[in-house]
C-alpha positions as CSV (number, residue, x, y, z in Angstrom):
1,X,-34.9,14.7,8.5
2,X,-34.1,12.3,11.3
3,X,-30.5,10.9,11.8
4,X,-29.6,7.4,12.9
5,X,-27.9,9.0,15.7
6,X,-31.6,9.9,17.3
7,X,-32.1,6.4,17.0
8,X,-28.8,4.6,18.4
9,X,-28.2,3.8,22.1
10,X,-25.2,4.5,23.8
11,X,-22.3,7.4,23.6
12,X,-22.8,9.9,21.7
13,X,-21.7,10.4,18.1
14,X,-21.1,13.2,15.6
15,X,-22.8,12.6,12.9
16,X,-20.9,12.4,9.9
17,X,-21.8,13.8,5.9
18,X,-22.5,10.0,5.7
19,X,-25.0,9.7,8.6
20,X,-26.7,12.2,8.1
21,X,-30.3,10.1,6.8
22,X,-32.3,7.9,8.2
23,X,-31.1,4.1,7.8
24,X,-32.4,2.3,5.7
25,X,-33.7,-1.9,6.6
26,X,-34.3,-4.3,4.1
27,X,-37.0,-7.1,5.3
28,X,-37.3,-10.1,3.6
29,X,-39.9,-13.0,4.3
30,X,-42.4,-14.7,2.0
31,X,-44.9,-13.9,4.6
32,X,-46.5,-11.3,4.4
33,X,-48.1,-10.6,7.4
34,X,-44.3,-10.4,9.1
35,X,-43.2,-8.3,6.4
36,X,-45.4,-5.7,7.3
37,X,-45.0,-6.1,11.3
38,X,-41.5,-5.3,10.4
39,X,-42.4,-2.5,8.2
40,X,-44.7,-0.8,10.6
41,X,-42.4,-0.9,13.7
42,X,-39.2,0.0,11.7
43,X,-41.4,3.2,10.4
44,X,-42.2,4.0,13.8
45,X,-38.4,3.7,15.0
46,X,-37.5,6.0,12.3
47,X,-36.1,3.7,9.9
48,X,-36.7,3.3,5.6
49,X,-38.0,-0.7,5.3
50,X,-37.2,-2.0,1.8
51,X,-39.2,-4.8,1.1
52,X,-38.1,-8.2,-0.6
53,X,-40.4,-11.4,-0.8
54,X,-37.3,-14.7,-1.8
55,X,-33.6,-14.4,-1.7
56,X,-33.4,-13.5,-5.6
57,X,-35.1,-10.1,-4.9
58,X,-33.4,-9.6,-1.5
59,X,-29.9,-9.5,-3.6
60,X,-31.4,-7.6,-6.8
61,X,-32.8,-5.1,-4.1
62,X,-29.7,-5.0,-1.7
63,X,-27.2,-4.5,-5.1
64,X,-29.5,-1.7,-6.1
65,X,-29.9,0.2,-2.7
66,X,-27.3,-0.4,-0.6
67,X,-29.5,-0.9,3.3
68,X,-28.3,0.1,6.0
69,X,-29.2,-3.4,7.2
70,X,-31.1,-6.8,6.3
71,X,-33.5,-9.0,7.8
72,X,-33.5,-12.0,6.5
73,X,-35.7,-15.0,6.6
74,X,-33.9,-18.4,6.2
75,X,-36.7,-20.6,5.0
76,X,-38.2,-19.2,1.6
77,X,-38.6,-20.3,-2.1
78,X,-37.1,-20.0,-5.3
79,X,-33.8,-18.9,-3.3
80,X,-33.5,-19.4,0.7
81,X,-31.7,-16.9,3.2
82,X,-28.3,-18.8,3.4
83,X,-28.0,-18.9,-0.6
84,X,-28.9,-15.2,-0.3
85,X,-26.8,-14.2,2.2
86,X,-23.6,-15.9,1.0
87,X,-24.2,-14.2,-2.3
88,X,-23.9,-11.4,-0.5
89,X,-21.1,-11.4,1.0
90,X,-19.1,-12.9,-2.2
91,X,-19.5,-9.5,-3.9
92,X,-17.7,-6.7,-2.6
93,X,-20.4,-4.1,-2.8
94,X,-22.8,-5.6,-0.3
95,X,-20.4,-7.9,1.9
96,X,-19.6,-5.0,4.7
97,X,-23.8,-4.7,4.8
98,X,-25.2,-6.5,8.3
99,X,-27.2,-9.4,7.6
100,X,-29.4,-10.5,10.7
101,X,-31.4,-14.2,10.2
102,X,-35.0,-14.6,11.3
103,X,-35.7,-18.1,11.3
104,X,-37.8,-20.8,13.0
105,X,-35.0,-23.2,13.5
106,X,-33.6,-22.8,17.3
107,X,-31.1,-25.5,17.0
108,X,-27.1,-25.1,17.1
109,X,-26.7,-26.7,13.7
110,X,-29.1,-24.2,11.8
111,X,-27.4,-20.9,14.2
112,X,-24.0,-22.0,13.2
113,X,-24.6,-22.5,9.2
114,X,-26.5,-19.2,9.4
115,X,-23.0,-17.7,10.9
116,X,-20.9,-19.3,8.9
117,X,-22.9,-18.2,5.7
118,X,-21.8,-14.4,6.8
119,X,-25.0,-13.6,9.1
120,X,-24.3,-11.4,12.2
121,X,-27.0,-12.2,14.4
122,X,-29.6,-14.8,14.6
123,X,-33.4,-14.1,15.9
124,X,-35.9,-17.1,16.3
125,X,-39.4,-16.7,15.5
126,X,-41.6,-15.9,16.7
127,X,-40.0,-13.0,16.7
128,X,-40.5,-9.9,20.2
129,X,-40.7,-7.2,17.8
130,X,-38.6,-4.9,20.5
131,X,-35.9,-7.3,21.2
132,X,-35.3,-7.3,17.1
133,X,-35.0,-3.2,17.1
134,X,-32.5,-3.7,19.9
135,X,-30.7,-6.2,18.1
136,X,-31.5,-3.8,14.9
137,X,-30.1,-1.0,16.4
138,X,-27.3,-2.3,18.0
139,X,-25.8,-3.4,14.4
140,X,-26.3,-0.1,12.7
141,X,-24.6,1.4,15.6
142,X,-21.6,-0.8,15.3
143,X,-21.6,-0.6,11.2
144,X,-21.6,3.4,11.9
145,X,-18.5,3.0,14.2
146,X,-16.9,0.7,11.6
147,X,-17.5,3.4,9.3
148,X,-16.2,6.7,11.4
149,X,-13.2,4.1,11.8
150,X,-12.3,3.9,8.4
151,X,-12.6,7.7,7.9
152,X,-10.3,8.0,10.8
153,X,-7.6,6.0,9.3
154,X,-8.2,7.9,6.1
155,X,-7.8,11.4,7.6
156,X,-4.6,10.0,9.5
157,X,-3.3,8.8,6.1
158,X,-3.9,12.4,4.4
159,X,-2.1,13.9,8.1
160,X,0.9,11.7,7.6
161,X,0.8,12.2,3.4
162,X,0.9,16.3,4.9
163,X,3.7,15.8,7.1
164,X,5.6,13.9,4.5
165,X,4.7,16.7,2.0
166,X,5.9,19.4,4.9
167,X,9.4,17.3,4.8
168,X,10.1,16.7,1.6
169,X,9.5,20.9,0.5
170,X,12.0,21.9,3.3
171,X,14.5,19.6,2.2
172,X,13.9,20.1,-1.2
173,X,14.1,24.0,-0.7
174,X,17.4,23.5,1.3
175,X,19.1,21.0,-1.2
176,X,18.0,23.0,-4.3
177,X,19.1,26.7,-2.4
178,X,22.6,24.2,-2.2
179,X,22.8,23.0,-6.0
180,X,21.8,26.5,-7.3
181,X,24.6,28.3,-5.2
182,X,27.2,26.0,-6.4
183,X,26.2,26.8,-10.2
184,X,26.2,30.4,-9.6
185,X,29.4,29.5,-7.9
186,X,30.9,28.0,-11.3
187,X,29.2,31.0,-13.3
188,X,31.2,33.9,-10.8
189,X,34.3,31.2,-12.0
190,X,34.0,31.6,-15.4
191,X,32.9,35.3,-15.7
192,X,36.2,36.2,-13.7
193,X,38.4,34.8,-16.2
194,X,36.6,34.2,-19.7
195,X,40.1,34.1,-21.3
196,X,41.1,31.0,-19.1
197,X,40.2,27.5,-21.4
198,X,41.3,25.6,-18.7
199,X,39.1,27.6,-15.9
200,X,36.1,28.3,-18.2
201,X,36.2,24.3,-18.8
202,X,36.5,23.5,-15.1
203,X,33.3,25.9,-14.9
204,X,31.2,24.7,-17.4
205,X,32.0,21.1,-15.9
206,X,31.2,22.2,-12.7
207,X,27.6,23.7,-13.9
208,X,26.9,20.7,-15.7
209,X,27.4,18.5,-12.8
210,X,25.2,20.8,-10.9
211,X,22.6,21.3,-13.1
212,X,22.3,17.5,-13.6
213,X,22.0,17.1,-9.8
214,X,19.4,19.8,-9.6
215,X,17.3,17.3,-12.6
216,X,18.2,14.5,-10.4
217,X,17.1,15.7,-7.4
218,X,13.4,17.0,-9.0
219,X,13.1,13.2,-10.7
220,X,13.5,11.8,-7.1
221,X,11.4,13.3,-5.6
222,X,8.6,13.4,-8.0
223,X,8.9,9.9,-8.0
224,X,8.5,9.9,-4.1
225,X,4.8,11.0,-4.9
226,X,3.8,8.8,-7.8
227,X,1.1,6.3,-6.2
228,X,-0.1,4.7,-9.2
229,X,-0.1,0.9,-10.0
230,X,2.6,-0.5,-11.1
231,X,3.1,-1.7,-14.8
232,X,3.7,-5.4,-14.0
233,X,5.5,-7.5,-16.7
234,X,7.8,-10.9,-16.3
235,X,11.5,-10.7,-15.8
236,X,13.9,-12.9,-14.6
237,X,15.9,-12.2,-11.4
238,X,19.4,-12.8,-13.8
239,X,17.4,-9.7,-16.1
240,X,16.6,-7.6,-12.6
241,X,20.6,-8.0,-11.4
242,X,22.2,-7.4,-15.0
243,X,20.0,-4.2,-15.9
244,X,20.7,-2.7,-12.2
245,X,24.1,-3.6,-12.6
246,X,24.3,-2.1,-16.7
247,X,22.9,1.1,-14.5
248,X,25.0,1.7,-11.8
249,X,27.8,1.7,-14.2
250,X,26.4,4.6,-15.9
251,X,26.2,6.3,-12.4
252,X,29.3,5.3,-10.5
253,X,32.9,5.3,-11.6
254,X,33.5,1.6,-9.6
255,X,37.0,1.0,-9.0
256,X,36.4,-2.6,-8.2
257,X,33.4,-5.2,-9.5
258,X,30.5,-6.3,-8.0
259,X,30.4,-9.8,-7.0
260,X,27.3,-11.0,-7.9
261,X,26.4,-14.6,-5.8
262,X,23.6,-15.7,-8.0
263,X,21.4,-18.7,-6.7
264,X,19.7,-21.1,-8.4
265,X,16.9,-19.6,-9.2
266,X,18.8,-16.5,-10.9
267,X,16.2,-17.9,-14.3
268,X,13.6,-17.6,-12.0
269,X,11.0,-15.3,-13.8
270,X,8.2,-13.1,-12.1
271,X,5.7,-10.0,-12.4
272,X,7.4,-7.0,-11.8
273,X,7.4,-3.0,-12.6
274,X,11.7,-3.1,-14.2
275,X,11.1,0.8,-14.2
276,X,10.3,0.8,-10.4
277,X,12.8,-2.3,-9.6
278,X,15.9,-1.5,-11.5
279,X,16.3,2.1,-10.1
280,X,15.7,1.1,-6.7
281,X,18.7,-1.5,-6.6
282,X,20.8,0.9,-8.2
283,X,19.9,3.3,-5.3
284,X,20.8,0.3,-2.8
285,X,24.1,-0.3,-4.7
286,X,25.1,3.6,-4.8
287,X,24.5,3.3,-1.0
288,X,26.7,0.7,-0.2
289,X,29.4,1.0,-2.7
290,X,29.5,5.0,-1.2
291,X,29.2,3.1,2.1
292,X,32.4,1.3,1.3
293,X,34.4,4.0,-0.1
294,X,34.1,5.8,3.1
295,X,36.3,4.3,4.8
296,X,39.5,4.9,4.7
297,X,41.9,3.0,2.9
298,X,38.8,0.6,1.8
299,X,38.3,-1.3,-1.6
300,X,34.7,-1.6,-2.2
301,X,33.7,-5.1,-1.6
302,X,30.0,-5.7,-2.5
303,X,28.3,-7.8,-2.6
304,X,25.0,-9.2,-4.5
305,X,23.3,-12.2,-4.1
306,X,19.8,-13.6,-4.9
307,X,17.5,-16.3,-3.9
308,X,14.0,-17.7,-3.8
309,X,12.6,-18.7,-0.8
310,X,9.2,-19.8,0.9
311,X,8.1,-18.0,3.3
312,X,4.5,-18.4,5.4
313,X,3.0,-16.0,3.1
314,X,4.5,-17.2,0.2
315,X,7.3,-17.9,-2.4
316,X,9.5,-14.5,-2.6
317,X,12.4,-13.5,-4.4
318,X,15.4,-12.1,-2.3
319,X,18.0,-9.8,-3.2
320,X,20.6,-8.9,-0.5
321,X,23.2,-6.4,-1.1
322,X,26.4,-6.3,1.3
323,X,29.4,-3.8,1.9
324,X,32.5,-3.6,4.0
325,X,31.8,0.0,5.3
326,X,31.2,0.8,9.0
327,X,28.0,0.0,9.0
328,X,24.6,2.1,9.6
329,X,25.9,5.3,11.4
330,X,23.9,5.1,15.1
331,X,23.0,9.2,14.1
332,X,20.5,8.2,11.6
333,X,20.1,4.3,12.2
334,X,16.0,5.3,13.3
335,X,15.3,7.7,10.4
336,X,17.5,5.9,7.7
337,X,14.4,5.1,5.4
338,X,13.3,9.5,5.6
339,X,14.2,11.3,3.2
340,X,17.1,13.9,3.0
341,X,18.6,11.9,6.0
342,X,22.4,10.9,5.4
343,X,25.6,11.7,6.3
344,X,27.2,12.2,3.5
345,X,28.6,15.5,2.9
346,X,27.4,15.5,-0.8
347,X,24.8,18.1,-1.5
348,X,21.3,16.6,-2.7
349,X,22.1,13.5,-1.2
350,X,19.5,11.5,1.4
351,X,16.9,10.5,-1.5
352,X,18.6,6.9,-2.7
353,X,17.0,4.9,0.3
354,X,13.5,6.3,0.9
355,X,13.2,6.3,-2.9
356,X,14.1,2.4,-2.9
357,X,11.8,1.7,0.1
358,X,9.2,3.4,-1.6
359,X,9.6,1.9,-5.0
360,X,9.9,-1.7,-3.3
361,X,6.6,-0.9,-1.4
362,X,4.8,-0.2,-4.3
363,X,5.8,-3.6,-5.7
364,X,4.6,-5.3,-2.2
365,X,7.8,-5.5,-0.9
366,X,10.3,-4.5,2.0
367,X,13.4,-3.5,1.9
368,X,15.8,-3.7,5.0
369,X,19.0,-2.3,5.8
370,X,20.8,-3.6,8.9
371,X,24.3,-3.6,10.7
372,X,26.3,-6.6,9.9
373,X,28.1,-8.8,13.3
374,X,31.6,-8.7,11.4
375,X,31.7,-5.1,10.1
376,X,29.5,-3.9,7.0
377,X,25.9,-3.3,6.6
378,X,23.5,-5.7,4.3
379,X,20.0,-4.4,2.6
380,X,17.2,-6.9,1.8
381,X,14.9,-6.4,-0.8
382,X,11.6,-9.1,-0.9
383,X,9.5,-9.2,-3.3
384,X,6.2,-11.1,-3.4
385,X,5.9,-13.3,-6.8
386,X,3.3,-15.3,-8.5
387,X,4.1,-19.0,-10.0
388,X,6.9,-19.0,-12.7
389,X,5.8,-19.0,-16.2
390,X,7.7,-21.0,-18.8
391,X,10.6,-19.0,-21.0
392,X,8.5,-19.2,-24.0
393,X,5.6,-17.5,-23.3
394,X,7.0,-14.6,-21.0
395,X,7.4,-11.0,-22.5
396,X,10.8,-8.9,-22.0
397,X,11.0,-6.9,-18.9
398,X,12.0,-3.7,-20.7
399,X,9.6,-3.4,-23.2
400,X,5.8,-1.3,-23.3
401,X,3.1,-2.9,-25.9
C-alpha cells in the first residue's frame, strides 16, 4: 500500500509504524461539483478523500475518522467553515488535525478570521487544483514531522527513565551490599558471645537499626518510581508545617527546636497530596538539621518559614528552610538533586533530596537548594495553589474517603 512518504516533497523520512498508510483528506463544500474535483485529484495523488457537505458533518466525520487533513469551505449552510473549524480545535481529539480554508473571500479581514479561527492555510477560489496538492502536501509533511518529533522526545524520556533506572540499581546494590554487612556484622557480635546481655543487646540494637534502614532505603526508592497522580485534598500551610514537624520528631533526636517564622497566610488552605508533601519537608529538614550538626561545635539553628506570594504564573505557597551549616559542599553542588549523592558518611544515605524534588515535582513544584552569602544553605519549596476555599467547607489533609 502506498505511504505518505511517496507522496511528500523534500528530505527524506523513515517511515514510522504510524506512517505507514496512505493519508487520509477530508473535503468539505456544499458544492458538489468541487467536492469531487478534489476527490478525483486527491485519488490520483495517492490520498483517501472523506467527503462532508456543511460544517455539522465535517465535525461528526473528522471526530469519527481522524484525517490526515481538511479542506474546508468557509461559506456553507446549516454550519459555516469558521464555526466548524473552531469546534475543532476546542476539542482535544481533532485540534492537532490541519485545517486548510477554501473560500471565495480574498480580503485581509476574511484571511485573518479564518487564521485566527485555527486554520493553517488559506486558498482562494477558484481554486489551481496543483497549487492546493502543494499546499496539501506540504501540511501533511510538517504534521508528519510534528509527529516523529513527539516520538523523539518520548524515546528520549524512556532513554533518560533507563539511565535513571541504571543509577538507582547500582546504588541501590552498593547501599544494600553496605546495610546487609553491617547486620551480619551485629549477628558475628552476638554469636561470639551469646552469654553477654549487654553485647547481645548492643547486637540486636544494632540489627534493628540496620534492618530498618535496609526498609527505609527500599520505601525510598520505590517511591522514586511512583508516577501516578497525586491524591489532591485541602490543607492549610499551618497543617503542612505542624505534620512535617510532628514527623521529623519521630526521625531525629533534635537537640534544639525548630523556629518556625510563620507568615500570614500560615491559614492559608490549598490542594495538596499531605502523603507526597509531608515526607518531602521532613527530608529537607533531615538535610539541614544534619547539615548543621556537621559542623563542629554547631547548635542546629533552623529555620522554617512560609509565605504566599504572586508570582507571573500565579499565587504560590513558599516554604523555605534555612541552616547554619557550611553550606552546599562544591563536590556535589551540580549533582545535589541525584540520588545516592552526599557526603555524609552514613550508609544509605543520598535519597532525602532527590526524593523531595521528586515528590515536589509531582505536586507542580520546585524545590531549590542554594548557598547562603552569610554561611548556611536555604531550600525552597513552591508549590502552585488554586484560590482558597473557606474553613468550613474544606476536608482534613490526612484523611482518605
Amino acid at each position: 500500500m502506498a505511504s505518505i512518504y511517496d507522496y511528500l516533497p523534500g528530505p527524506e523520512l523513515q517511515p514510522g509504524p504510524s506512517s505507514r498508510r496512505a493519508p487520509r483528506v477530508l473535503v468539505v463544500d456544499d458544492q458538489p461539483i468541487n467536492v469531487k474535483l478534489l476527490e478525483r485529484k486527491l485519488e490520483r495523488e495517492g490520498m483517501v478523500p472523506l467527503l462532508a457537505e456543511n460544517g455539522r458533518q465535517c465535525v461528526e466525520i473528522a471526530r469519527a475518522q481522524q484525517p490526515d487533513l481538511i479542506l474546508l469551505d468557509v461559506m456553507m449552510p446549516e454550519m459555516d467553515g469558521i464555526e466548524a473549524c473552531r469546534l475543532l480545535h476546542a476539542c482535544p481529539d481533532t485540534r492537532e488535525i490541519p485545517i486548510i480554508f477554501i473560500t471565495a473571500r480574498s480580503d485581509k479581514e476574511g484571511k485573518l478570521e479564518g487564521l485566527g479561527a485555527g486554520a493553517v492555510d488559506y486558498i482562494v477560489k477558484p481554486i489551481d487544483l496543483d497549487e492546493t496538492m502543494a499546499r496539501v502536501r506540504t501540511h501533511l509533511q510538517m504534521r508528519e514531522y510534528h509527529r516523529e518529533n513527539l516520538a523523539l522526545q518520548e524515546r528520549l524520556s524512556e532513554v533518560r527513565r533507563l539511565a535513571l533506572v541504571g543509577q538507582l540499581t547500582l546504588g541501590l546494590s552498593h547501599n544494600l551490599n553496605n546495610l546487609l554487612g553491617i547486620v551480619v556484622g551485629y549477628v558475628d557480635l552476638v554469636r561470639s558471645a551469646p552469654e553477654n546481655r549487654a553485647l547481645v543487646e548492643r547486637g540486636v540494637n544494632g540489627m534493628d537499626k540496620g534492618l530498618r534502614r535496609i526498609g527505609d532505603v527500599i520505601a525510598q526508592v520505590l517511591k522514586l518510581g511512583e508516577h501516578g497522580r497525586p491524591d489532591l485534598h485541602l490543607a492549610s500551610v499551618a497543617e503542612i508545617v505542624a505534620a512535617s514537624l510532628a514527623a521529623l520528631r519521630v526521625r531525629c533526636e533534635l537537640r534544639d527546636e525548630i523556629a518556625v517564622v510563620a507568615g500570614e497566610d500560615a491559614d492559608f488552605r490549598f490542594h495538596t497530596d499531605a502523603s507526597l508533601l509531608v515526607p518531602a519537608l521532613v527530608n529537607v529538614l533531615v538535610n539541614a538539621v544534619e547539615a548543621s550538626a556537621r559542623v563542629a561545635g554547631n547548635r542546629a539553628r533552623v529555620h522554617l518559614a512560609t509565605d504566599v506570594i504572586e508570582t507571573a504564573e500565579g499565587r504560590r505557597v513558599r516554604i523555605r528552610v534555612t541552616d547554619n551549616g557550611s553550606g552546599v559542599d562544591a563536590r556535589v553542588a551540580d549533582a545535589i538533586f541525584e540520588p545516592f549523592i552526599s557526603v555524609k558518611a552514613e550508609v544509605g544515605a543520598g535519597f532525602g533530596l532527590p526524593l523531595a524534588r521528586h515528590a515536589v515535582a509531582r505536586l507542580g513544584g520546585t524545590l531549590t537548594l542554594e548557598n547562603q552569602a552569610g554561611g548556611g544553605a536555604v531550600a525552597t519549596v513552591s508549590l502552585p495553589v488554586s484560590e482558597p476555599v473557606p474553613l468550613a467547607f474544606s476536608r482534613h489533609p490526612f484523611t482518605r474517603d
